[in-house]
N, CA, C and O of each residue as an XYZ file, in Angstrom:
860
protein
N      72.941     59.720     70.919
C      71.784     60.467     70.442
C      71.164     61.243     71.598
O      70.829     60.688     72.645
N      71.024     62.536     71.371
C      70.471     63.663     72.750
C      68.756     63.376     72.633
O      68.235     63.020     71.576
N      68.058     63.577     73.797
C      67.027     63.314     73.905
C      66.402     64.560     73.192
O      66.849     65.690     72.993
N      64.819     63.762     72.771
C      64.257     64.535     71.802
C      64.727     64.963     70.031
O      64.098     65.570     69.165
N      66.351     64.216     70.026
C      66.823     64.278     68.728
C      66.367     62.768     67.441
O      67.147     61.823     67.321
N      65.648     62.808     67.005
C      65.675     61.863     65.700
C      66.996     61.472     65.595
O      67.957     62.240     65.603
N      67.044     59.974     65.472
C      68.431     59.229     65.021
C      68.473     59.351     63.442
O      67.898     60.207     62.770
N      69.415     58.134     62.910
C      69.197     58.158     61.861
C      68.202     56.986     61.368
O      67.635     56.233     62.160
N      68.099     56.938     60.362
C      66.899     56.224     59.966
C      67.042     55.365     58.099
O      67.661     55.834     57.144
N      66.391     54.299     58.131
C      66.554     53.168     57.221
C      65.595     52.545     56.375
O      65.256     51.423     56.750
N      64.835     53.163     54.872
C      63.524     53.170     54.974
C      63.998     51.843     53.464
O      64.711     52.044     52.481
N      63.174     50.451     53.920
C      63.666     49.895     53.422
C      62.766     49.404     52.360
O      62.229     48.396     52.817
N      62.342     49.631     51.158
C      61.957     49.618     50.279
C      61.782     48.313     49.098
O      62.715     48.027     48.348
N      60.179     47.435     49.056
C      60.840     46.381     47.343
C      60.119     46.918     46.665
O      59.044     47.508     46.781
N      61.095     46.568     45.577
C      60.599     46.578     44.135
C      59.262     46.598     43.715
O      58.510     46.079     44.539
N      58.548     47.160     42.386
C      57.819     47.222     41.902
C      57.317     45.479     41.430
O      58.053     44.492     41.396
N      55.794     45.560     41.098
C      55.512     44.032     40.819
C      56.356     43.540     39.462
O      56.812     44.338     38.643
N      56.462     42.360     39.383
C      57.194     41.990     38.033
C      55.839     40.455     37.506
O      54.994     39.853     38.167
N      56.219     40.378     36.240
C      55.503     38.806     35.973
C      55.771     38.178     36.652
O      54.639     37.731     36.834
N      56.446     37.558     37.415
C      57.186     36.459     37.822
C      56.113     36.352     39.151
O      55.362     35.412     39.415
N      56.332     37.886     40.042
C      55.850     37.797     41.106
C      53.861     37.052     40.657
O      53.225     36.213     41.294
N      53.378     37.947     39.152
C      52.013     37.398     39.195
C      52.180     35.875     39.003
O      51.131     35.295     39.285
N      53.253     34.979     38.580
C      53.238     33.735     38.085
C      53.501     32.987     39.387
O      53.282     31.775     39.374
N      53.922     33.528     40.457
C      53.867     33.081     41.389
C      55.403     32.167     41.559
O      55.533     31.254     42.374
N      56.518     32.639     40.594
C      57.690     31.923     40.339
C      59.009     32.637     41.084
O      59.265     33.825     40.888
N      59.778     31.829     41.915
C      60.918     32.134     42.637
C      61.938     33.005     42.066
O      62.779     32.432     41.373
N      62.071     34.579     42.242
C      62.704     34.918     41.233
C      64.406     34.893     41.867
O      65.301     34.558     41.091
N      64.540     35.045     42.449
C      66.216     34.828     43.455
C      66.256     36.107     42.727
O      65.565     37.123     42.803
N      67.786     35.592     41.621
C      68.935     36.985     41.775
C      68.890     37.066     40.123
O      69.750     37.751     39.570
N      67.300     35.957     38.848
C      67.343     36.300     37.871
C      66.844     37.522     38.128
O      66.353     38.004     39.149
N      67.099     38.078     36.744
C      67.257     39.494     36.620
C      65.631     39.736     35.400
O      65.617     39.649     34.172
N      64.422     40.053     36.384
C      62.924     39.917     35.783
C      62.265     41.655     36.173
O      61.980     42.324     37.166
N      62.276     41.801     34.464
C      61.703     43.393     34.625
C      60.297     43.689     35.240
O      59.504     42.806     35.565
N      60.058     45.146     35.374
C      58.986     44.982     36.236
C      57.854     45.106     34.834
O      58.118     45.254     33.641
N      56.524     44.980     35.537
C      55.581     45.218     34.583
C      54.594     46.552     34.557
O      54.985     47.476     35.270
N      53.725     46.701     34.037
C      53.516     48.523     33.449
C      53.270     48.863     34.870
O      53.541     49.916     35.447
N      52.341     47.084     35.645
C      51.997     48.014     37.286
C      52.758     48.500     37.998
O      52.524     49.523     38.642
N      53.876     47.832     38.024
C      55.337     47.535     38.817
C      55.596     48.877     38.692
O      55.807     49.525     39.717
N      55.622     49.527     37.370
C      56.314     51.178     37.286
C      55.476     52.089     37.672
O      55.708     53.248     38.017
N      54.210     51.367     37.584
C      53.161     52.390     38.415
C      53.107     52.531     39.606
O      52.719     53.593     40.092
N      53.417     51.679     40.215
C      53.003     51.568     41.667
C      54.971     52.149     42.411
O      55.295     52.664     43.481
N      55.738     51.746     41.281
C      57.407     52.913     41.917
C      56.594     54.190     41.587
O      56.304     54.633     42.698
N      56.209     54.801     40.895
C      56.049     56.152     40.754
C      54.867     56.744     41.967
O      54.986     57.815     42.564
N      53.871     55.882     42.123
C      52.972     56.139     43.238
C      53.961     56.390     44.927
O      53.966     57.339     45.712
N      54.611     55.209     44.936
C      55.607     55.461     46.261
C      56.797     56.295     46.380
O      57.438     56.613     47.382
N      56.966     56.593     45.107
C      58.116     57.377     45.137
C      57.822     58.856     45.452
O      58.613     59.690     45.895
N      56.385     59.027     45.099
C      55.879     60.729     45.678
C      56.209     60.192     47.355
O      57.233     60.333     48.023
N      55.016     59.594     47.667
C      55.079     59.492     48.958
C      56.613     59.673     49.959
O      56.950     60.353     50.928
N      57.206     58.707     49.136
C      58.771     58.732     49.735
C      59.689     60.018     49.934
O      60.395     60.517     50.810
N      59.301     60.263     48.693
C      59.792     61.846     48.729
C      59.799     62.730     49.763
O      60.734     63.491     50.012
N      58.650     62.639     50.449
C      57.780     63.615     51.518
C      59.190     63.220     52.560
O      59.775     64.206     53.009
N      59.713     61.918     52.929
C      60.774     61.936     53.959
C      61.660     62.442     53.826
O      62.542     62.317     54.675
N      61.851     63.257     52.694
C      63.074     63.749     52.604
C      64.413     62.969     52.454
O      65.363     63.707     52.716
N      64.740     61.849     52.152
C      65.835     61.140     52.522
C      67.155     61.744     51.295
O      67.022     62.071     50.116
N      68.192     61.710     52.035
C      69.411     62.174     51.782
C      70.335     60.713     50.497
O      71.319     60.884     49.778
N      69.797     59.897     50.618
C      70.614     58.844     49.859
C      69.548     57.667     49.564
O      68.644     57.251     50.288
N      69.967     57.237     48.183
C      69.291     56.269     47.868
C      69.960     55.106     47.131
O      70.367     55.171     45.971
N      70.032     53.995     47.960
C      71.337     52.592     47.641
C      70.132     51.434     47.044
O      69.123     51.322     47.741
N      70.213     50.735     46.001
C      69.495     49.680     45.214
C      70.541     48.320     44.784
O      71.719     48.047     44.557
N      69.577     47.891     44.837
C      70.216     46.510     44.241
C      70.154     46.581     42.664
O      69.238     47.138     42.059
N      71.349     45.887     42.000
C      71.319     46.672     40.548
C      70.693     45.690     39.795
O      70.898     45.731     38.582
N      69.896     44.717     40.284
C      68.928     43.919     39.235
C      67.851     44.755     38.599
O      67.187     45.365     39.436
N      67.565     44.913     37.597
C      66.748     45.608     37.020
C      65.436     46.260     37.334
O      64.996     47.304     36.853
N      64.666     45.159     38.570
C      63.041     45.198     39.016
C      63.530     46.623     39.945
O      62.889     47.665     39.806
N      64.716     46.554     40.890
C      64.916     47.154     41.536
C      65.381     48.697     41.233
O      65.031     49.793     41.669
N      66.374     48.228     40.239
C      66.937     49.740     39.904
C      65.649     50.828     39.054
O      65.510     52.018     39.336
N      65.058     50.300     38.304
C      63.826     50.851     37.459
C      62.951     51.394     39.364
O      62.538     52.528     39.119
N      62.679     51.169     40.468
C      61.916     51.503     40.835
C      62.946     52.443     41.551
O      62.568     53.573     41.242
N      63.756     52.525     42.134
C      64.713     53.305     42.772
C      65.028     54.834     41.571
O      65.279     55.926     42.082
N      64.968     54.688     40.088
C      64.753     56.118     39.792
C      63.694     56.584     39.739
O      63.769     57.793     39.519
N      62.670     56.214     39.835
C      61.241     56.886     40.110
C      61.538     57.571     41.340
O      61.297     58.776     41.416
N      61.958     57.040     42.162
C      62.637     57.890     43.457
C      63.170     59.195     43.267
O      62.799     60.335     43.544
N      64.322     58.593     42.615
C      65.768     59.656     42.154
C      64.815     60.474     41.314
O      65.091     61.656     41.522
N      63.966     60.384     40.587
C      63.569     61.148     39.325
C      62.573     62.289     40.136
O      62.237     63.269     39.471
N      62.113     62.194     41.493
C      61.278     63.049     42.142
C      62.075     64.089     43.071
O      61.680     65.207     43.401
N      63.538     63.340     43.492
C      64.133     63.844     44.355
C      65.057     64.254     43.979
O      65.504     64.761     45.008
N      66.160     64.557     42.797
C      66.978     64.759     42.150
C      67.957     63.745     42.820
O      69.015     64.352     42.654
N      68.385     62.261     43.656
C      69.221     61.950     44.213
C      69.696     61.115     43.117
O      69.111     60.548     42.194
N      71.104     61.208     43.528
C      71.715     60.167     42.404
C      71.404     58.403     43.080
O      71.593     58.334     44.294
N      71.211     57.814     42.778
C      71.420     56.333     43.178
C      72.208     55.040     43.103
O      72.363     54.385     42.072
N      72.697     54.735     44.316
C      74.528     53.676     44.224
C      73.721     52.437     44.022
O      72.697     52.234     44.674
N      74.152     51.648     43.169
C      73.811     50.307     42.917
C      74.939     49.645     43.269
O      76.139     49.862     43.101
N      74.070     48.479     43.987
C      75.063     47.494     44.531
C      74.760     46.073     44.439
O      73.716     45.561     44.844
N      75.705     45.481     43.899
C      75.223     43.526     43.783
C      74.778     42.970     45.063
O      74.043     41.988     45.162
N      75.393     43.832     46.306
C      75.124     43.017     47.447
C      73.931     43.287     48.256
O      73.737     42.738     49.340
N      72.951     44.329     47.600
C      71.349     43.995     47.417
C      70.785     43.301     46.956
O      69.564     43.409     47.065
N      71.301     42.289     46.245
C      70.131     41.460     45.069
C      69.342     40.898     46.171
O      69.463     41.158     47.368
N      68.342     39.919     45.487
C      67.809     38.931     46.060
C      68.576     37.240     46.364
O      69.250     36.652     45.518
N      68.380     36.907     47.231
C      69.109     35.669     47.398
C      69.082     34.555     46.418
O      67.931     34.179     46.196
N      69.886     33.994     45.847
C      70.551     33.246     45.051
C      69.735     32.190     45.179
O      69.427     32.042     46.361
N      69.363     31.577     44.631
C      68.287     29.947     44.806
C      68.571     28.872     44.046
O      67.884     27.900     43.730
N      69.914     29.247     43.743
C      70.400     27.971     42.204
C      69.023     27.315     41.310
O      68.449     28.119     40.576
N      68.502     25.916     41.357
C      67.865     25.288     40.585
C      66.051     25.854     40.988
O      65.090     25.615     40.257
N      65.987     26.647     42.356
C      64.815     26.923     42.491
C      64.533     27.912     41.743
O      63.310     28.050     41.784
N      64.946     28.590     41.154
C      64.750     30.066     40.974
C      63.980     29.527     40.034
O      63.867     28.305     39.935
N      63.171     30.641     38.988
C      61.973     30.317     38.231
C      60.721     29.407     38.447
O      59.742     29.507     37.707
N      60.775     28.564     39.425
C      59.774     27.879     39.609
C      58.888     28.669     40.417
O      58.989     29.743     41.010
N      57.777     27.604     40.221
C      56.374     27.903     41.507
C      56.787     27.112     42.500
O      57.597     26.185     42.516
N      55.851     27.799     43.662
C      55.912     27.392     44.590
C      55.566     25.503     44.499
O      56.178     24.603     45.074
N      54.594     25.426     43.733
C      54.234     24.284     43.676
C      55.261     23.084     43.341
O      55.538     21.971     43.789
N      55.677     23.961     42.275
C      56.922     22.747     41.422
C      58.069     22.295     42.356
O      58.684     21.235     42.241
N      58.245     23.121     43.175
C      59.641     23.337     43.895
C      59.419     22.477     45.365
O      60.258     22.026     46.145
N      57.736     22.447     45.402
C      57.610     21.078     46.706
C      57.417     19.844     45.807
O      57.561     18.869     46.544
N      57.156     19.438     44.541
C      57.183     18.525     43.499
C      58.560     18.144     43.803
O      58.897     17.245     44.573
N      59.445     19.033     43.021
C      61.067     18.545     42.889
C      61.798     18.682     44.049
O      62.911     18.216     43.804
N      61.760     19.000     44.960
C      62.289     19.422     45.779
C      61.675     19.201     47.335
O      61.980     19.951     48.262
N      60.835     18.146     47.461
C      60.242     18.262     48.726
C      60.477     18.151     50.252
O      59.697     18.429     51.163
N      61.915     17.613     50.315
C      62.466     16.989     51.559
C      63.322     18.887     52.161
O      63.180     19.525     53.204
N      64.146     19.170     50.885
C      64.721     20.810     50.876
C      63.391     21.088     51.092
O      62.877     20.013     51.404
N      62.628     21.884     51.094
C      61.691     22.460     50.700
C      61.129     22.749     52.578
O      60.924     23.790     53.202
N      61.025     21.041     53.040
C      60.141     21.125     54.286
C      61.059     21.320     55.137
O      60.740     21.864     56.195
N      62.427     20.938     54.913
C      63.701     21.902     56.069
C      63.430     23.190     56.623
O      63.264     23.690     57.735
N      63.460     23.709     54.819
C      63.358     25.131     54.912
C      62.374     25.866     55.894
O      62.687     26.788     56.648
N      61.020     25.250     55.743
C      59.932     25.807     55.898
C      60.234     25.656     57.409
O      60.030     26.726     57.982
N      60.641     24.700     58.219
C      60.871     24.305     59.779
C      61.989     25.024     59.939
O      62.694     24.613     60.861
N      62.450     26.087     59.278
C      63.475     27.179     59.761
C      65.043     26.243     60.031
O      65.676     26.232     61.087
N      65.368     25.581     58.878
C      66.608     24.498     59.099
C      67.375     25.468     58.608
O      66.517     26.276     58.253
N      68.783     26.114     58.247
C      69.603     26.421     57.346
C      69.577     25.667     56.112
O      70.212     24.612     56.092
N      68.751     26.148     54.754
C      69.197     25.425     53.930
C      69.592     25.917     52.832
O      69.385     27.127     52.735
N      70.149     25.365     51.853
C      70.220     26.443     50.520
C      69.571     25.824     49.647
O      70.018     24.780     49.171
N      68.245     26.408     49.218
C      67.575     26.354     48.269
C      68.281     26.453     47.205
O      68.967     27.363     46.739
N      67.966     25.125     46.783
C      68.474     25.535     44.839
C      69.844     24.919     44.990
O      70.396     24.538     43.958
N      70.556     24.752     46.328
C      72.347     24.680     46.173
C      72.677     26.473     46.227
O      73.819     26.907     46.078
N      71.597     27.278     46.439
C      72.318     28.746     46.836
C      72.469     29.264     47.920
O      72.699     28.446     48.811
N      72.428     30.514     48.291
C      72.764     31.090     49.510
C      72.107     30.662     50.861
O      70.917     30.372     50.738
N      72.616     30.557     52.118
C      72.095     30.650     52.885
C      71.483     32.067     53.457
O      71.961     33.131     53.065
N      70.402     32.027     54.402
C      69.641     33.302     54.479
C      70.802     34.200     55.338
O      70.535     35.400     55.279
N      72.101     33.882     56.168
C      72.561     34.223     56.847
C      73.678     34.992     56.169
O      74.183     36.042     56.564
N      74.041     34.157     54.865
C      75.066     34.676     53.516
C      74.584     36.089     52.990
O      75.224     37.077     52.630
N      73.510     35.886     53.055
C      72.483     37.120     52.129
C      72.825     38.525     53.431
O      73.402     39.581     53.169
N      72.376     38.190     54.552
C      72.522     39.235     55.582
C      74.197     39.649     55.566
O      74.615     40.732     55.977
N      74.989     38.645     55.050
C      76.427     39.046     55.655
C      76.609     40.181     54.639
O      77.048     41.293     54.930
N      76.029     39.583     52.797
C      76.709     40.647     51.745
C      75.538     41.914     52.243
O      76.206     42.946     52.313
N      74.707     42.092     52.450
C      74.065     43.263     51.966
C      73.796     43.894     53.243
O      73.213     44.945     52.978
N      73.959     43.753     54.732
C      73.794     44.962     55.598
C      75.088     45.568     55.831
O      75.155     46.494     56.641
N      76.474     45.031     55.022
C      77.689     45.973     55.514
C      77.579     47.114     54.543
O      78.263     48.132     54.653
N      76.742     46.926     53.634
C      76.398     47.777     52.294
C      75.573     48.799     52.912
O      75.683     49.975     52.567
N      74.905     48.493     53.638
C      73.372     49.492     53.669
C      74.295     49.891     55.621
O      73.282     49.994     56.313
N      74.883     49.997     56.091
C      76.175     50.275     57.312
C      76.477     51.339     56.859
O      76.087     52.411     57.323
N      77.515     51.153     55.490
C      78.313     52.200     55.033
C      77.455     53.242     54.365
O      77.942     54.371     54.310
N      76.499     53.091     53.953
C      75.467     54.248     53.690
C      74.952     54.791     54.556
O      74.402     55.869     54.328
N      74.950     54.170     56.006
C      74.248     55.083     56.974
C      75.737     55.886     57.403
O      75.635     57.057     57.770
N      76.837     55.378     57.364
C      77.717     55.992     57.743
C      77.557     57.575     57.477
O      77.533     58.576     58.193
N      77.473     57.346     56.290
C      77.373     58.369     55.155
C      76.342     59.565     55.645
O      76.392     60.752     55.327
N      75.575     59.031     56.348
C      74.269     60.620     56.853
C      74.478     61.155     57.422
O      75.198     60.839     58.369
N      73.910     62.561     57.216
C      74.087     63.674     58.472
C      72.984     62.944     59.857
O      72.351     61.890     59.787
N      73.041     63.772     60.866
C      72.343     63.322     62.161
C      70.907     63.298     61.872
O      70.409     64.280     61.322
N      70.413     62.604     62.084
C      68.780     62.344     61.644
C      68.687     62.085     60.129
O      67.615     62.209     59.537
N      69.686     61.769     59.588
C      69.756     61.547     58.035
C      68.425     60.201     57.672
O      67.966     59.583     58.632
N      68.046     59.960     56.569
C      67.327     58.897     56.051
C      68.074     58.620     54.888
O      68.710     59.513     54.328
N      68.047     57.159     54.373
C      68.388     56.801     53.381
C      67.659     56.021     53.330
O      67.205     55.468     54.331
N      67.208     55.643     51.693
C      66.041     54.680     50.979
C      66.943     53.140     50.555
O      67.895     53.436     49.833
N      66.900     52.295     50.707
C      67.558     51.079     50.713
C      66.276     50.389     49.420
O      65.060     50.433     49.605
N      66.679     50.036     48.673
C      65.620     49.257     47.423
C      66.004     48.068     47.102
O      66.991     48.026     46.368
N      65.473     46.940     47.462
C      65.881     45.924     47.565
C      64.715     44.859     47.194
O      63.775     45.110     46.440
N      64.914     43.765     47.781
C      63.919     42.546     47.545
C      62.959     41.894     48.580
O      63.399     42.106     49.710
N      61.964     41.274     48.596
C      61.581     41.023     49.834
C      62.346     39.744     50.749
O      62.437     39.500     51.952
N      62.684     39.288     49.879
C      63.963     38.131     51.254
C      64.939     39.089     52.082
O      64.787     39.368     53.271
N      66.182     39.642     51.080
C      67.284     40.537     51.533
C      66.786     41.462     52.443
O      67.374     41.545     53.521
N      65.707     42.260     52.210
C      65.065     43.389     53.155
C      64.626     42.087     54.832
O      64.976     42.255     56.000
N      64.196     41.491     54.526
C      63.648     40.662     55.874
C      64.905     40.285     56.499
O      64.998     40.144     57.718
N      66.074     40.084     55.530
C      67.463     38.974     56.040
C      67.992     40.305     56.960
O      68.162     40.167     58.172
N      68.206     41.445     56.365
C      68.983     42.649     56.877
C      67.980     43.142     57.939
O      68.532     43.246     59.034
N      66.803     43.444     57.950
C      66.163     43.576     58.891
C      66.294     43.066     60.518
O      66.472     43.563     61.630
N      66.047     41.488     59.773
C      66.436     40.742     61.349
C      67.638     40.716     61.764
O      67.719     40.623     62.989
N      68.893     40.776     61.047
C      70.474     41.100     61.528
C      70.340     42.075     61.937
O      71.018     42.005     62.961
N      69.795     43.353     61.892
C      69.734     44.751     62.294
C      69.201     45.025     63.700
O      69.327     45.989     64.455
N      68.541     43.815     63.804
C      67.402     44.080     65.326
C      68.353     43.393     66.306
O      68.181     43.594     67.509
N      69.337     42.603     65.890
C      69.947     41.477     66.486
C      68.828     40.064     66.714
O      68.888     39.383     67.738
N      67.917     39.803     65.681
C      67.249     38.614     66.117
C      68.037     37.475     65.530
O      68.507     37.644     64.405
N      68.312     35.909     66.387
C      67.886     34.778     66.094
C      67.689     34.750     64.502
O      66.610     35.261     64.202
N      68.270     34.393     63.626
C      68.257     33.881     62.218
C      66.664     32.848     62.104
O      65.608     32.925     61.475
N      67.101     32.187     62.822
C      65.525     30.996     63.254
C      64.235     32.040     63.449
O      63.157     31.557     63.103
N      64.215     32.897     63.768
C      62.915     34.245     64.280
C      62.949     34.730     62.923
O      61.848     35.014     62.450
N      64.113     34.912     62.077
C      63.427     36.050     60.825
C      62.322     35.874     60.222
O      61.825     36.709     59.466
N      61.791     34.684     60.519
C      60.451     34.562     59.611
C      59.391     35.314     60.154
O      58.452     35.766     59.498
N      59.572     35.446     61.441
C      58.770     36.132     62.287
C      58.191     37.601     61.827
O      57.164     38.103     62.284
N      59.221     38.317     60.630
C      58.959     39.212     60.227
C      58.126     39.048     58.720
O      58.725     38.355     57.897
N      56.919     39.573     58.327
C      55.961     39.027     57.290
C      56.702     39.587     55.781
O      57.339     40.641     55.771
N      56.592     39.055     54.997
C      56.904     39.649     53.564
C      56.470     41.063     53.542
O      55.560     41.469     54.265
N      57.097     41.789     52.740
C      56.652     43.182     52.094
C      55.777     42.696     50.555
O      56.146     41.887     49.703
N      54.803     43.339     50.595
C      53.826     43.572     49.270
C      54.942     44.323     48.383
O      55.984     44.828     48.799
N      54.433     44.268     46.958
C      55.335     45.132     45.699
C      55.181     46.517     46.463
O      54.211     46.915     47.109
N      56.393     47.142     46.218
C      56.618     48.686     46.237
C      56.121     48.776     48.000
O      56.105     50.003     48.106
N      55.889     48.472     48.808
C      55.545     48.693     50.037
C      57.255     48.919     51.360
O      58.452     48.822     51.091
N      56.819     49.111     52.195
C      58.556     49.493     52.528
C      58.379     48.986     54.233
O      57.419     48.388     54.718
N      59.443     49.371     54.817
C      59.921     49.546     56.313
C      60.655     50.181     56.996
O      61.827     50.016     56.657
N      60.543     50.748     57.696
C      61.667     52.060     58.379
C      62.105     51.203     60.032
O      61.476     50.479     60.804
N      63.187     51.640     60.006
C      64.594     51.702     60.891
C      64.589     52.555     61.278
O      64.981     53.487     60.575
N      64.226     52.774     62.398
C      64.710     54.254     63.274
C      65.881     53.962     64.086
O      65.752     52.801     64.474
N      66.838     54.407     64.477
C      67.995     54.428     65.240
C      67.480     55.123     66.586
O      66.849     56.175     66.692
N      68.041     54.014     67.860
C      67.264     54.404     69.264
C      68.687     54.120     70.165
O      69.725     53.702     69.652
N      68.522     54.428     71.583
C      69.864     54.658     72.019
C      70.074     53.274     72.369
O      70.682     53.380     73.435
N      69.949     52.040     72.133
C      70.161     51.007     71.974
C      70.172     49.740     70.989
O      70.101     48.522     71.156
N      70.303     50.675     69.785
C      70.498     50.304     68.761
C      69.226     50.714     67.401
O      68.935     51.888     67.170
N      68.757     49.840     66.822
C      67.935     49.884     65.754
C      66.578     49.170     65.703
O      66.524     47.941     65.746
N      65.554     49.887     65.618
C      64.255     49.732     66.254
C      63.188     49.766     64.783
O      63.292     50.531     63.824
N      62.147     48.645     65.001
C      61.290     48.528     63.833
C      60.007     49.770     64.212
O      59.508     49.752     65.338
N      59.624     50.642     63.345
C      59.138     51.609     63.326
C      57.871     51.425     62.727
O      56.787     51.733     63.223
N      58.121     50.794     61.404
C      57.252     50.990     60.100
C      57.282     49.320     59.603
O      58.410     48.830     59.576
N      56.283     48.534     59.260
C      56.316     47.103     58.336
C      55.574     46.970     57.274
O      54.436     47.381     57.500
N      55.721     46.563     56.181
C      54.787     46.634     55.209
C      53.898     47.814     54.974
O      52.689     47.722     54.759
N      54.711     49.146     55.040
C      54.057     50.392     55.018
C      53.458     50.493     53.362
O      53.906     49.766     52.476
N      52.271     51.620     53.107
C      52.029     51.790     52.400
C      51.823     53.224     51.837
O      51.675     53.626     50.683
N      51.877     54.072     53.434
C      51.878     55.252     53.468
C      52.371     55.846     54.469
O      52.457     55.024     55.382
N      52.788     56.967     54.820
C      53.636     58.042     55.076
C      53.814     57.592     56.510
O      52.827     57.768     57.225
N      55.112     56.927     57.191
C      54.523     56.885     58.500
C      54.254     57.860     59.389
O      54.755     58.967     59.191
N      53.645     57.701     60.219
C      53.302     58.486     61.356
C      53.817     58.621     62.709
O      54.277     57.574     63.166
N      53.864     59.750     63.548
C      54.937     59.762     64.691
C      53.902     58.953     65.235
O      52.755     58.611     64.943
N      55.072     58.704     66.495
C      54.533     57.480     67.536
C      53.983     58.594     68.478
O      54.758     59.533     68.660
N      52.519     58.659     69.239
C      52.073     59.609     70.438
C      51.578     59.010     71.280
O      50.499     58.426     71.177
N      52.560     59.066     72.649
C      52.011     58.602     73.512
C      53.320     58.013     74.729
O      54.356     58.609     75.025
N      52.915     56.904     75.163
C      54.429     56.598     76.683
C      55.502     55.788     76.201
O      56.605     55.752     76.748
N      55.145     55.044     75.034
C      56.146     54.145     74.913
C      57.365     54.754     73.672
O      57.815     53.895     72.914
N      57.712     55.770     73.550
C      58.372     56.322     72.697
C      59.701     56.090     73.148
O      60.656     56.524     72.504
C-alpha cells in the first residue's frame, strides 16, 4: 500500500433487532425474523452506509441478516452473496434460552465460558470454529476489491467479534476484549501496511477520518 493511499477496508455490520434479541434469548444459528424495529433501524443504516460507497455486500443467509443486508442492496443497487459461513454460532441446547435459564441448566458450562475456557455451549461450536468458517468467506470477498475497495460484511454479533479478533491476530482468550455490537450498529477494518487495523466499534454513524500523529 503507497503512502497516503486508503487500503482496503471491512465494514462489519449486525443485523436488525429481532424478538428474541427483546426476550433476551440465545439465538445461535435459529433462524428469528427481525421485528418492524429491526427493518427500521436496516433502512436507517443502510442510508448511512451507502454514503461509503462500498463495492460488495456478503451476509449471512439467516433471515435477521439477509432482510437487513437488502435494505443495503435496495439503496445501492448491489447484488448480495449469502453465505452459511456467516451465521451466528451454533449453541446446540442453548439456543432459545435466556440468559438466566442457561446459568439454571447449565451452570458449571456456563461459568467456563464466562472465564474464557474453550467451550461449546449447547454441545456447539467453538468460538475458534466460528472464526475458521466465516473469515475465509469475508478473505475471498476482499480478494474481490478494487484498491481502496469496501465491502459490507452482515453478520451477527458473536461471528463479527470471532472474525474481528482473528483479523487483528488477537489471542482467542482477548476476543472478549472486544464489546458486543448494538442491533444494526457496525465496525470497520481498515487495511494498514501491517496488516488489519480497528478503525470504527459499535459505530452508529458515518465514520470519521482520523486527524492528527497517530495515523
Amino acid at each position: 500500500m503507497n503512502g497516503g493511499q486508503r487500503g482496503r477496508r471491512i465494514v462489519f455490520w449486525r443485523h436488525g433487532q429481532t424478538a428474541w434479541n427483546l426476550e433476551g434469548r440465545f439465538q445461535g444459528s435459529t433462524d428469528v425474523p427481525l421485528t418492524e424495529t429491526g427493518f427500521a433501524q436496516a433502512r436507517r443504516a443502510a442510508r448511512l452506509l451507502a454514503a461509503l460507497r462500498p463495492d460488495a455486500v456478503i451476509s449471512s443467509d439467516l433471515q435477521r441478516t439477509a432482510d437487513t443486508a437488502a435494505a443495503l442492496a435496495a439503496v445501492t443497487g448491489l447484488e448480495v452473496t449469502h453465505d452459511a459461513g456467516l451465521r451466528e454460532t451454533y449453541a446446540g441446547v442453548w439456543q432459545g434460552l435466556t440468559n438466566a435459564e442457561i446459568q439454571q441448566r447449565y451452570g458449571e458450562e456456563y461459568r467456563l465460558w464466562r472465564l474464557g475456557e474453550p467451550v461449546r455451549r449447547g454441545g456447539g461450536e467453538l468460538n475458534t470454529e466460528v472464526a475458521d468458517r466465516a473469515v475465509p468467506v469475508i478473505l475471498d470477498a476482499v480478494k474481490s476489491l478494487p484498491t481502496s475497495g469496501t465491502v459490507v460484511v452482515v453478520s451477527h454479533g458473536g461471528t463479527i467479534r470471532m472474525a474481528i479478533g482473528r483479523l487483528l491476530g488477537l489471542d482467542p482468550y482477548h476476543w472478549e476484549a472486544l464489546a458486543g455490537l448494538s442491533n444494526c450498529c457496525w465496525s470497520v477494518l481498515g487495511e494498514g501496511a501491517r496488516g488489519w487495523r480497528l478503525q470504527e466499534h459499535n459505530a452508529g454513524s458515518l465514520p470519521e477520518p482520523v486527524m492528527g500523529d497517530d495515523t
